[in-house]
VOMAR-199754 format. One line per field, with one value per residue (C-alpha): residue number from 1; residue in one letter; x, y, z. Coordinates in nm, 2 decimals, m for minus. Layout:
N
num [NUM_...];
residu [A_...];
x [X_...];
y [Y_...];
z [Z_...];
//
This chain:
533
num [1_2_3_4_5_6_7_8_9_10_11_12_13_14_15_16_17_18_19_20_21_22_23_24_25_26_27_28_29_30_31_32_33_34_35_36_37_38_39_40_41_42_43_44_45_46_47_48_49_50_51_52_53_54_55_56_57_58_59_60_61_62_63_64_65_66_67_68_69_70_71_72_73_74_75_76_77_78_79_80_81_82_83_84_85_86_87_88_89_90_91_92_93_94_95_96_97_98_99_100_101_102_103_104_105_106_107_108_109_110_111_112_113_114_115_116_117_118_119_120_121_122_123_124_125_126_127_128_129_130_131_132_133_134_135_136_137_138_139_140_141_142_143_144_145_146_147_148_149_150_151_152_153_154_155_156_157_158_159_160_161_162_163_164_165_166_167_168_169_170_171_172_173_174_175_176_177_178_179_180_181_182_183_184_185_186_187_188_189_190_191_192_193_194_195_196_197_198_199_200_201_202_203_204_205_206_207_208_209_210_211_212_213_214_215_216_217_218_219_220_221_222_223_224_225_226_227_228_229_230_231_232_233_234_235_236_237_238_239_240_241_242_243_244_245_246_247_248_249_250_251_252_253_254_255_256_257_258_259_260_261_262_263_264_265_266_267_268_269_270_271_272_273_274_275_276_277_278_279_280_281_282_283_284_285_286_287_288_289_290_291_292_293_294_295_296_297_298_299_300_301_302_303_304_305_306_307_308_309_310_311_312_313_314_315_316_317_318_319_320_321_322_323_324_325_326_327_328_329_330_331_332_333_334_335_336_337_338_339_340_341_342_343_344_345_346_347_348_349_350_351_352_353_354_355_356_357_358_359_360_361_362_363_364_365_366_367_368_369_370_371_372_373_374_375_376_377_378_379_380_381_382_383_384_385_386_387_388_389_390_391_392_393_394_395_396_397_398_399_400_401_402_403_404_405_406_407_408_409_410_411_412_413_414_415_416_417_418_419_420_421_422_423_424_425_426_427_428_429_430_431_432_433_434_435_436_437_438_439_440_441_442_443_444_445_446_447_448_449_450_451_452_453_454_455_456_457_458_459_460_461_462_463_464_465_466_467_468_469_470_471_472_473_474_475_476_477_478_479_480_481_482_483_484_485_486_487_488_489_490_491_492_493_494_495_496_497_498_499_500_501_502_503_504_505_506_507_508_509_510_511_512_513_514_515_516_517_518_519_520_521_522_523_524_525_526_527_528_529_530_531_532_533];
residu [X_X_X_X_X_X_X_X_X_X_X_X_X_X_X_X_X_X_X_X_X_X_X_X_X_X_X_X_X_X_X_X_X_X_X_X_X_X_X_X_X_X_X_X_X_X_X_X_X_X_X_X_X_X_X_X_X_X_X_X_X_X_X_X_X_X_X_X_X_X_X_X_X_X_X_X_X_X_X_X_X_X_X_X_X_X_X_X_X_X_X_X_X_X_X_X_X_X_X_X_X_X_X_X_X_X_X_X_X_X_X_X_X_X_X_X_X_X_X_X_X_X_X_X_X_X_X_X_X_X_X_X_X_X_X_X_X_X_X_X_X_X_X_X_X_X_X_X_X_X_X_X_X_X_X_X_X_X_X_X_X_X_X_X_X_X_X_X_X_X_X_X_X_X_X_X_X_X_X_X_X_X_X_X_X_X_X_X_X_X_X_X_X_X_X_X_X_X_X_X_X_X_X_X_X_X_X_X_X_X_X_X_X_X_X_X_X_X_X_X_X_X_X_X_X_X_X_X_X_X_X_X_X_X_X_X_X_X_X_X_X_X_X_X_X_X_X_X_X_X_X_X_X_X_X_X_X_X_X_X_X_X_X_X_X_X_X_X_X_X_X_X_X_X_X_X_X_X_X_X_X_X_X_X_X_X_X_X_X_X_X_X_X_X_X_X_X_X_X_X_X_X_X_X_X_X_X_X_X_X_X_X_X_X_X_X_X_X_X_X_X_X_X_X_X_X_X_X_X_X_X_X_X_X_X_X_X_X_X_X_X_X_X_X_X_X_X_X_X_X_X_X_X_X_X_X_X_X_X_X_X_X_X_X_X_X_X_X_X_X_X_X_X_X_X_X_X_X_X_X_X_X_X_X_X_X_X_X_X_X_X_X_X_X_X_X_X_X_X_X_X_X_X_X_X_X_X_X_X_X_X_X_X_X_X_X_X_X_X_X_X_X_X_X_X_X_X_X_X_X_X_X_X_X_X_X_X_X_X_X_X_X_X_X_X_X_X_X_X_X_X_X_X_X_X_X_X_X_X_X_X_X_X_X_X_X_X_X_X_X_X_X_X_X_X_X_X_X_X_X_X_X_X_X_X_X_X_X_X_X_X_X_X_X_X_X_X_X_X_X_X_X_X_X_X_X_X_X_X_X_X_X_X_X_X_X_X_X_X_X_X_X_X_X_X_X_X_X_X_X_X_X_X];
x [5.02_5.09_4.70_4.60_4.90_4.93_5.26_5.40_5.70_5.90_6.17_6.40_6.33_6.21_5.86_5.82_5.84_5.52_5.49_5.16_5.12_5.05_4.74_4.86_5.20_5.23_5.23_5.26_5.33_5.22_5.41_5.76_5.82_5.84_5.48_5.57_5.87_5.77_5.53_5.69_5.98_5.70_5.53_5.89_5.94_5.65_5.65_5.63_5.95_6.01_5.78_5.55_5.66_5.69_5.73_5.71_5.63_5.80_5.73_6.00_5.71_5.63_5.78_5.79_5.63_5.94_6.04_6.21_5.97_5.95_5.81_5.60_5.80_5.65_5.94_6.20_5.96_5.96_6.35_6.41_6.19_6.38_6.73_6.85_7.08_7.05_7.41_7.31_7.03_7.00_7.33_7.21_6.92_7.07_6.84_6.82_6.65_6.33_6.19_5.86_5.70_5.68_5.37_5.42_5.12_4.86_4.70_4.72_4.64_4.88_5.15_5.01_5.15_5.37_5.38_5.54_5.39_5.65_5.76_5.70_5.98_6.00_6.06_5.73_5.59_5.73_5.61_5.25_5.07_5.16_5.10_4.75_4.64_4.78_4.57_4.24_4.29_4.34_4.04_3.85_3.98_4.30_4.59_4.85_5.11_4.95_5.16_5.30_5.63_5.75_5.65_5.85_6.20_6.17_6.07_6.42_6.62_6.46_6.51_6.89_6.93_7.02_6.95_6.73_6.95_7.06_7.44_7.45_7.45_7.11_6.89_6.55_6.46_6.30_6.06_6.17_6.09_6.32_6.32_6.48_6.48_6.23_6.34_6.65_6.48_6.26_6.60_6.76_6.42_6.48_6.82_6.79_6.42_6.62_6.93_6.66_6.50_6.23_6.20_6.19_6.03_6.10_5.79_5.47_5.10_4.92_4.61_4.48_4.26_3.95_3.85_3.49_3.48_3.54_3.92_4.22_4.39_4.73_4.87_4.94_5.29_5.45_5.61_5.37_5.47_5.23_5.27_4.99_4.96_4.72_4.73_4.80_4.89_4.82_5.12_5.04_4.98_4.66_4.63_4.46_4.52_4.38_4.15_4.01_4.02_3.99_3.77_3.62_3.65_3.47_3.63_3.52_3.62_3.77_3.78_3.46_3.68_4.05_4.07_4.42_4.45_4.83_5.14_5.48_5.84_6.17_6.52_6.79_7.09_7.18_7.39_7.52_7.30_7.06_6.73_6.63_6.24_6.00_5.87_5.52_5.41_5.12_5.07_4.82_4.61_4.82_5.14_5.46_5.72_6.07_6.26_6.59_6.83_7.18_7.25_6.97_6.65_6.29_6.07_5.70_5.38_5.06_4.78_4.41_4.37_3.97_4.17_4.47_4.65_4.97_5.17_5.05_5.14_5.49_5.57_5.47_5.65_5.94_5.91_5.89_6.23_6.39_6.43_6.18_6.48_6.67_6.68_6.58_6.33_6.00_5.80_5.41_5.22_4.82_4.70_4.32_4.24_4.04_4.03_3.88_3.58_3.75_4.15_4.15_3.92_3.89_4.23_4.35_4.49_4.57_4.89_5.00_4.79_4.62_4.46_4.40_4.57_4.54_4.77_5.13_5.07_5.20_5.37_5.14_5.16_5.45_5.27_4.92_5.11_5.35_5.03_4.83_5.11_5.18_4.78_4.74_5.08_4.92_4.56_4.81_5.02_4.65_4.63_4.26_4.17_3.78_3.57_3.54_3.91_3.86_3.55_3.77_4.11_3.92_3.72_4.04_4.23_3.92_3.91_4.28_4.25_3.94_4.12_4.38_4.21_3.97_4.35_4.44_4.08_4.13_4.45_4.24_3.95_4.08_4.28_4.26_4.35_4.16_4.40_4.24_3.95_4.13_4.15_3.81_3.66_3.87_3.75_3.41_3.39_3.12_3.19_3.34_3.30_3.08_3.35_3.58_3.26_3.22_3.56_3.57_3.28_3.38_3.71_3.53_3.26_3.57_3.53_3.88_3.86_4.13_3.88_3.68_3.98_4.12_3.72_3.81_3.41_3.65_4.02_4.14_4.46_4.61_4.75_4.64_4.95_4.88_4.56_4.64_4.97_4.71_4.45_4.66_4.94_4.67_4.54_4.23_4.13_3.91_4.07_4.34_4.09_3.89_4.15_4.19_4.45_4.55_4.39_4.67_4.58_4.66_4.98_5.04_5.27_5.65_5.79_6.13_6.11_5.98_6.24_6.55_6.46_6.42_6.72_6.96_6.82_6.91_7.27_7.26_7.21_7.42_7.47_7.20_7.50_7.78_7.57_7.49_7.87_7.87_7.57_7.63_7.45_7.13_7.24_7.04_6.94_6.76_6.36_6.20_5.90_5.72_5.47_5.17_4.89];
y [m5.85_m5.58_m5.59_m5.45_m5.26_m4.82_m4.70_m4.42_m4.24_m3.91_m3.76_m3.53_m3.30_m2.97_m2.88_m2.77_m2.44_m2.30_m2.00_m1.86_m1.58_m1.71_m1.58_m1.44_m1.21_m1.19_m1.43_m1.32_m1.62_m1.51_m1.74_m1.90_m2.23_m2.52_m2.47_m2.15_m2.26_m2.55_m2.38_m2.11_m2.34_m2.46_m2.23_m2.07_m2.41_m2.41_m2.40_m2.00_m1.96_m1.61_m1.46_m1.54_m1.33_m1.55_m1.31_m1.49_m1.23_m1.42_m1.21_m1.15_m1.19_m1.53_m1.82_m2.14_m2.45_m2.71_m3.05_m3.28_m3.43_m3.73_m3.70_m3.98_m4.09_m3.79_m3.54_m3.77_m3.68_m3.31_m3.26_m3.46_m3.26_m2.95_m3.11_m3.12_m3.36_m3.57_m3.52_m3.11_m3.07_m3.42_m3.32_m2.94_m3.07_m3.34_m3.55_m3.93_m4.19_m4.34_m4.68_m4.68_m4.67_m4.97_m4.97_m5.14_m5.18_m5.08_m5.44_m5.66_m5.95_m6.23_m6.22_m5.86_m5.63_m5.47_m5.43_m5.21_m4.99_m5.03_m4.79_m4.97_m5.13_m5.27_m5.63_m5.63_m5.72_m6.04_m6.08_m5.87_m6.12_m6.41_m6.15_m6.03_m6.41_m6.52_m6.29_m6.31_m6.72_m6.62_m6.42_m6.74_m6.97_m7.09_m7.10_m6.92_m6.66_m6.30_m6.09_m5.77_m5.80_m6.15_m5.98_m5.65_m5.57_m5.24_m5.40_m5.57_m5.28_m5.10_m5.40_m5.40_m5.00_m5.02_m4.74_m4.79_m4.68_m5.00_m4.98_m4.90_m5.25_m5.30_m5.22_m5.23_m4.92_m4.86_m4.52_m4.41_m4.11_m3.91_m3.77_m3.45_m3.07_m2.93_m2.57_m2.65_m2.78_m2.47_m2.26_m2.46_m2.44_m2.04_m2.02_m2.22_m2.01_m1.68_m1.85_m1.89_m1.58_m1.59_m1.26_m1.29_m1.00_m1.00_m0.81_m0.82_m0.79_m0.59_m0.55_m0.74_m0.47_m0.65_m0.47_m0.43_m0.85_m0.93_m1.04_m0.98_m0.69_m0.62_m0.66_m0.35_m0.47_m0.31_0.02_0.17_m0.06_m0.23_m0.52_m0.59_m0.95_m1.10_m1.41_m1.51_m1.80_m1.84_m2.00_m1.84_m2.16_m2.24_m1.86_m1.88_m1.51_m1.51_m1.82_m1.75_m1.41_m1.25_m1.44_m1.63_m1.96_m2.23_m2.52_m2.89_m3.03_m3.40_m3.36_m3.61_m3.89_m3.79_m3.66_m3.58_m3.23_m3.16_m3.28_m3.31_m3.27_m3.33_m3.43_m3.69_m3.82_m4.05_m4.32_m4.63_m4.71_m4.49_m4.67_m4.57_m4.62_m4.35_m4.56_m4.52_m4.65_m4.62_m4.47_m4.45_m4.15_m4.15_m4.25_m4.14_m4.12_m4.13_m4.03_m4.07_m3.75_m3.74_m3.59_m3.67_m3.87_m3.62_m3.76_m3.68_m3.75_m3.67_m3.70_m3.57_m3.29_m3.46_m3.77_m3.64_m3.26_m3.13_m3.20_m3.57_m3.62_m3.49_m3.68_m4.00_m3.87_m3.81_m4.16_m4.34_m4.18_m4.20_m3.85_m3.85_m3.64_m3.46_m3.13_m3.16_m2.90_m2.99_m2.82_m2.80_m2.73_m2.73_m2.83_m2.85_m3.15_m3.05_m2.86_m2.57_m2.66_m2.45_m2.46_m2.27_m1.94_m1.61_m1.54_m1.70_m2.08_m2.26_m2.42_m2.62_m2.57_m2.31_m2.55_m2.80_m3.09_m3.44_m3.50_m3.61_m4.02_m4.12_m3.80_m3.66_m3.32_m3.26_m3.48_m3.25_m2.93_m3.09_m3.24_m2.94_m2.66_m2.93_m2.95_m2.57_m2.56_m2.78_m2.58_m2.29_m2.45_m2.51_m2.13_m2.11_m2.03_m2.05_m2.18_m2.48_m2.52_m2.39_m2.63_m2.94_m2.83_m2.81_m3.13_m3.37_m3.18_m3.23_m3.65_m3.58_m3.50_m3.70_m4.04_m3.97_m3.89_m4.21_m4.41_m4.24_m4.31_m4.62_m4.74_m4.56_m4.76_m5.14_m5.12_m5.35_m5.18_m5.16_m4.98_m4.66_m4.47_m4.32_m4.61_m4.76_m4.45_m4.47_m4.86_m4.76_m4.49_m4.49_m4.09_m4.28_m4.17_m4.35_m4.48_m4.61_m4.77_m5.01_m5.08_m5.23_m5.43_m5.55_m5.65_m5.79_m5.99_m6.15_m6.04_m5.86_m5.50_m5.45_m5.42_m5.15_m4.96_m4.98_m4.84_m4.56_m4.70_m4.67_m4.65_m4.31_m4.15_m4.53_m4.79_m5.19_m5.26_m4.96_m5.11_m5.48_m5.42_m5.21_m5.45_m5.73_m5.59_m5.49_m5.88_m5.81_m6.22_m6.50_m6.63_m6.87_m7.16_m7.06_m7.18_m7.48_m7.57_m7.51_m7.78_m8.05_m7.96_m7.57_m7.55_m7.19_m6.98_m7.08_m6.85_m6.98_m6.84_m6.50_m6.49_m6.60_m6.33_m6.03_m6.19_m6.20_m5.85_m5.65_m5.73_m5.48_m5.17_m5.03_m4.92_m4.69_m4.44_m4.54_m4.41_m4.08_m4.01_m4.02_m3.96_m4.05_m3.81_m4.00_m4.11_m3.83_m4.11_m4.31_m4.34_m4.46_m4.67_m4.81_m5.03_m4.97_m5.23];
z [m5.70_m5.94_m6.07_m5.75_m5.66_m5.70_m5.80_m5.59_m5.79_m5.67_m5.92_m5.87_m6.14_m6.23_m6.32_m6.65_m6.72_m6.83_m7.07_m7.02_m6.75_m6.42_m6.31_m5.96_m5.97_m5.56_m5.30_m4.93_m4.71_m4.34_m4.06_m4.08_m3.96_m4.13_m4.32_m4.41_m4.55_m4.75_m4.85_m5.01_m5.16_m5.39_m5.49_m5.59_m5.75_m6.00_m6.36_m6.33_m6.17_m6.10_m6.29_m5.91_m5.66_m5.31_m5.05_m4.65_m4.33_m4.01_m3.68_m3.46_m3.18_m3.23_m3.12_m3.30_m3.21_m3.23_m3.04_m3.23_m3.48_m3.71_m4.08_m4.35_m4.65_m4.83_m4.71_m4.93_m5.23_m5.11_m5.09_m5.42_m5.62_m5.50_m5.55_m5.20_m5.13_m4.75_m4.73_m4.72_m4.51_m4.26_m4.07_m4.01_m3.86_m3.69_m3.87_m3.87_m4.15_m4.03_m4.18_m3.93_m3.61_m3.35_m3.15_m2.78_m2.53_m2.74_m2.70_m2.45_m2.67_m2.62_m2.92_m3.04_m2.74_m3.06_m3.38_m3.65_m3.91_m4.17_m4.49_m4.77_m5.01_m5.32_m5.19_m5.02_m5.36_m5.30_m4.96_m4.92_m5.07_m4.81_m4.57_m4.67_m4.76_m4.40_m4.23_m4.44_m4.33_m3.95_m4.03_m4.13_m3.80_m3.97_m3.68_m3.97_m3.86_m3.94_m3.72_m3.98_m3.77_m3.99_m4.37_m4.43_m4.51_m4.28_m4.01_m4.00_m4.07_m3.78_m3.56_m3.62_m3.62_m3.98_m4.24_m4.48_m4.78_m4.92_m5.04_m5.47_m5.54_m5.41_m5.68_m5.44_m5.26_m4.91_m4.94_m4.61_m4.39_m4.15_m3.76_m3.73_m3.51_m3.66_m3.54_m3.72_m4.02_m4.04_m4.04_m4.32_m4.53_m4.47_m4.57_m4.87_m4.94_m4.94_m5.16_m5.43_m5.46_m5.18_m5.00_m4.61_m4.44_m4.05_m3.96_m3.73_m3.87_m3.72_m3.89_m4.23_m4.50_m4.73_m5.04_m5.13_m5.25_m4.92_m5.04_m4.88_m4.98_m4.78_m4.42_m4.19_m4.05_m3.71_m3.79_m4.05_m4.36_m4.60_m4.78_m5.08_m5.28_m5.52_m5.29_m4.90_m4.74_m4.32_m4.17_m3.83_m3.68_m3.42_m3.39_m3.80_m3.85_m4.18_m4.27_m3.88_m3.76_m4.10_m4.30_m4.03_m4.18_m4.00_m3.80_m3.77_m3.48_m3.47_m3.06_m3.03_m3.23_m3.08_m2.71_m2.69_m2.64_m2.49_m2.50_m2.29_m2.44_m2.30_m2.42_m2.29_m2.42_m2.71_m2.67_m2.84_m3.18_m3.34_m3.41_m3.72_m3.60_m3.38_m3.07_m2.97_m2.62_m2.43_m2.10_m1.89_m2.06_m2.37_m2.58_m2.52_m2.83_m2.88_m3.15_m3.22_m3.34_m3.44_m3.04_m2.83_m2.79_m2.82_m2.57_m2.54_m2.37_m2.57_m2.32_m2.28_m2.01_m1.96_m1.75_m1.60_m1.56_m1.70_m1.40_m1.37_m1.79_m1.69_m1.35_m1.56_m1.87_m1.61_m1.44_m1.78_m1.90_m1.56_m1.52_m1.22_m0.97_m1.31_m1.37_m1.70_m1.84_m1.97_m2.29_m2.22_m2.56_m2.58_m2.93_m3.11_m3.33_m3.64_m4.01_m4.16_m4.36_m4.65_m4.66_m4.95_m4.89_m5.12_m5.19_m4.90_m4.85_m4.51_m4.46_m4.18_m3.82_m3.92_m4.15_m3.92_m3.72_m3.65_m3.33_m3.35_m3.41_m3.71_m3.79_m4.04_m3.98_m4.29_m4.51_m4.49_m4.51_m4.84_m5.00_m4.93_m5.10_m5.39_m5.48_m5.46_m5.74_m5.93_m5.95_m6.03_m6.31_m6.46_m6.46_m6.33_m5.98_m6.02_m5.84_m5.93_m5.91_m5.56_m5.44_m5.62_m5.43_m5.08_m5.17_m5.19_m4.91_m4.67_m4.79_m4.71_m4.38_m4.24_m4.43_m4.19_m3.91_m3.97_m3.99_m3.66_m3.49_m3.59_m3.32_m3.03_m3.08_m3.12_m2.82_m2.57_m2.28_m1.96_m1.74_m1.69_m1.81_m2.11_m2.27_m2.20_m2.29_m2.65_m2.66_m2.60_m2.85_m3.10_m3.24_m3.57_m3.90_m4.10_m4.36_m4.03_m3.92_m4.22_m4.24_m3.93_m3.96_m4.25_m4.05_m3.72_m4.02_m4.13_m4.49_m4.68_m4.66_m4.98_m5.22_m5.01_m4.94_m5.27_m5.44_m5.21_m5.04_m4.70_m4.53_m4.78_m4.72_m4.64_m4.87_m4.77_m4.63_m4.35_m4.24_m4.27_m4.02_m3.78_m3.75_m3.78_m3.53_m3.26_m3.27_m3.42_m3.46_m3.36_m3.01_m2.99_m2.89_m3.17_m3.44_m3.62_m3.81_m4.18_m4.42_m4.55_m4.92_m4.85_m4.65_m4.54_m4.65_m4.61_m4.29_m4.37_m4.74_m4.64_m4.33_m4.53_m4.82_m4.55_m4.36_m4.67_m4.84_m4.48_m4.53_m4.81_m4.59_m4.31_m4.03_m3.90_m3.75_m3.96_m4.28_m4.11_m4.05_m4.46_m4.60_m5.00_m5.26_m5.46_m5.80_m6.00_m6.27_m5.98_m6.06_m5.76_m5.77_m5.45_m5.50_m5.25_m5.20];
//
């Protein structure tokens, strides 16, 4: 219903150029990666062009945290509004389109053990209202179909390892996301950084000088160099060089809520058709992903070290993929759930984990880092850094991150599980937020939550048609034998309507691999508008 919907639009365009003096001359971006990177590709990118100085220290000591990774529809936004084509960067990365995530063994409610959390399309404007109104009338008793599965156009593409870039004659869009090597997509992000002006400094810190404010002033690098800036960005990953060491920013923990704490990575081969969806399943003390690359599969196991160790994540993680006897290396990687209380501190903003991180589900890593560098450009293109500008910037980035968390929270909790004590313990978890709380009791009273969510009173950081395919895709109803069926006078919703529009629509897009064999530049003309409940 376009009275209740939000419009979502990306162009690829440049910011306006802005003629006032920006009021920082120096940026020093401290880490690499693909944080560091982003982030320095736009703040190059503002209105101020190169009258502000983007300089980014990577040290040759540090490794970088990569396995291959999956991203929200918000990286399309990022690489059109720098002008990238998909036919440049997605093959250097060997990167792969990406229309949702399928859930399997989540629930263990008869008809719900999956579901997809589709990327939204333009088409679901014709369909989210049957969806939403089948589900508020299961809500009530009605026996009405209110699985997502049956209501989204992504859901089929995914389904039949199609792209979701329908062909030019297809005037509807899909705002799709992408899986890709992150190491390689932090490379790319370099190279293009330094082809537009960015200096790269391949140096160590060793120390970090305050003046009397309490600011930063400069970094000591290895070998007896300085490098001085009116502003710094920490890109230095869990190890928070600068908002923790330095200025000794505090941390809240989300570890009471979320109690994965590791994770388990290893590769194997790609054969045959490339999904063009991340898989999530659930184990016995976690989820397990795969994602599908142009070359290989990334596999992973994110577990909690409280219910099982590292060797018993990976011989499960190893059993699951069939690699049980292979001599097939494993990556181990320990991680913190949590944010900074202030992401932008002093002169100093957070970018990426040193700023926090909400566990790998639902890929939202990318999204927190692109929203977080984009809202800091837009507090500079205002040309006051104040404090008020400072308390508002931290303010929405915080709401950011505990929305998200609340959304992540939320597929721990209404499992249905009862397999091990992981999942009881996640079940039985009352360490919920207070917004997450009334959410789901609205949901369990069997009142509509859309208007709650939509006030912003609950469920920030997710559009409708996120929580609806949660709690509607993890079974969260009255029992089968509770049901009745529909009333004569109001006949559901025709399923053969929805199924033949979504059935006739999909033929418009191809091939999942075929379309990565030729990726097509984006009609520069194209204005894209989503249209989010």
């Amino acid at each position: 219903m376009s009275d209740t919907a939000t419009v979502y639009r990306q162009r690829a365009s440049a910011r306006p150029r802005i003629e006032a003096e920006p009021p920082i001359r120096h940026v020093a971006v401290v880490g690499g990666g693909t944080a560091g990177w982003m982030t320095a590709l736009l703040l190059a990118h503002s209105g101020y062009g190169p009258r502000l100085q983007v300089t980014v220290l990577e040290s040759p000591q540090v490794g970088i945290i990569g396995v291959g990774e999956g991203s929200t529809s918000w990286l399309r936004g990022f690489f059109e509004e720098l002008g990238i084509e998909e036919s440049e960067w997605m093959p250097a990365c060997h990167a792969t389109y990406k229309s949702g995530i399928r859930f399997d063994g989540w629930s263990t409610r008869p008809g719900h053990e999956s579901y997809f959390h589709a990327f939204a399309s333009m088409l679901d404007n014709l369909t989210m209202t049957q969806f939403v109104d089948h589900v508020h009338r299961r809500l009530d008793g009605e026996d009405v179909h209110a699985h997502p599965d049956r209501y989204f156009l992504a859901t089929r593409l995914a389904h039949a390892c199609k792209a979701p870039r329908p062909r030019h004659e297809f005037p509807f869009d899909v705002w799709y996301g992408y899986h890709f090597d992150s190491v390689l997509l932090g490379a790319f992000l370099q190279r293009k950084a330094v082809e537009r002006g960015i200096r790269h400094l391949p140096r160590h810190v060793v120390a970090v000088d305050r003046n009397e404010r309490g600011d930063i002033a400069s970094l000591q690098l290895e070998g007896g160099e300085t490098l001085a800036a009116d502003f710094f960005v920490d890109c230095t990953g869990f190890a928070g060089l600068l908002i923790d060491k330095t200025l000794q920013t505090p941390y809240v923990s989300y570890a009471d809520a979320l109690f994965n704490d590791a994770a388990v990575a290893m590769p194997t081969p790609l054969d045959g058709p490339i999904m063009s969806q991340t898989i999530s399943t659930a184990l016995r003390h976690g989820w397990a992903w795969t994602i599908p690359l142009t070359r290989r599969h990334g596999n992973g196991y994110v577990y909690s070290t409280a219910f099982c160790t590292p060797e018993q994540a990976e011989t499960e993680l190893r059993t699951q993929l069939g690699l049980l006897d292979a001599d097939v290396p494993a990556k181990h990687l320990r991680m913190r759930t949590g944010r900074v209380e202030q992401h932008w501190h002093r002169n100093c903003l957070a970018v990426g984990l040193a700023q926090g991180f909400i566990e790998p589900l639902e890929a939202t890593a990318l999204m927190l880092v692109q929203r977080t560098a984009s809202l800091f450009v837009d507090a500079l293109e205002k040309g006051d850094l104040g404090a008020a500008a400072q308390a508002t910037f931290n303010t929405a980035v915080n709401a950011q991150f505990d929305g998200t968390r609340d959304y992540i929270v939320a597929h721990y909790k209404t499992n249905t599980r009862t397999d091990t004590d992981y999942w009881r313990a996640n079940a039985a978890n009352t360490r919920l937020s207070e917004p997450l709380t009334r959410l789901l009791k609205t949901w369990l009273a069997r009142r509509p939550i859309v208007g709650g969510i939509q006030q912003g009173t609950f469920g920030q950081g997710y559009p409708v048609m996120s929580w609806y395919s949660l709690l509607a895709g993890m079974g969260l109803f009255p029992d089968d034998g509770e049901l009745r069926a529909p009333a004569a006078h109001e006949p559901p919703h025709s399923l053969a309507a929805i199924d033949n529009l979504i059935q006739r629509s999909a033929l418009n897009f191809p091939d999942h691999r075929e379309l990565l064999g030729a990726i097509p530049p984006r009609p520069r003309e194209e204005s894209l508008q989503v249209y989010f409940w």
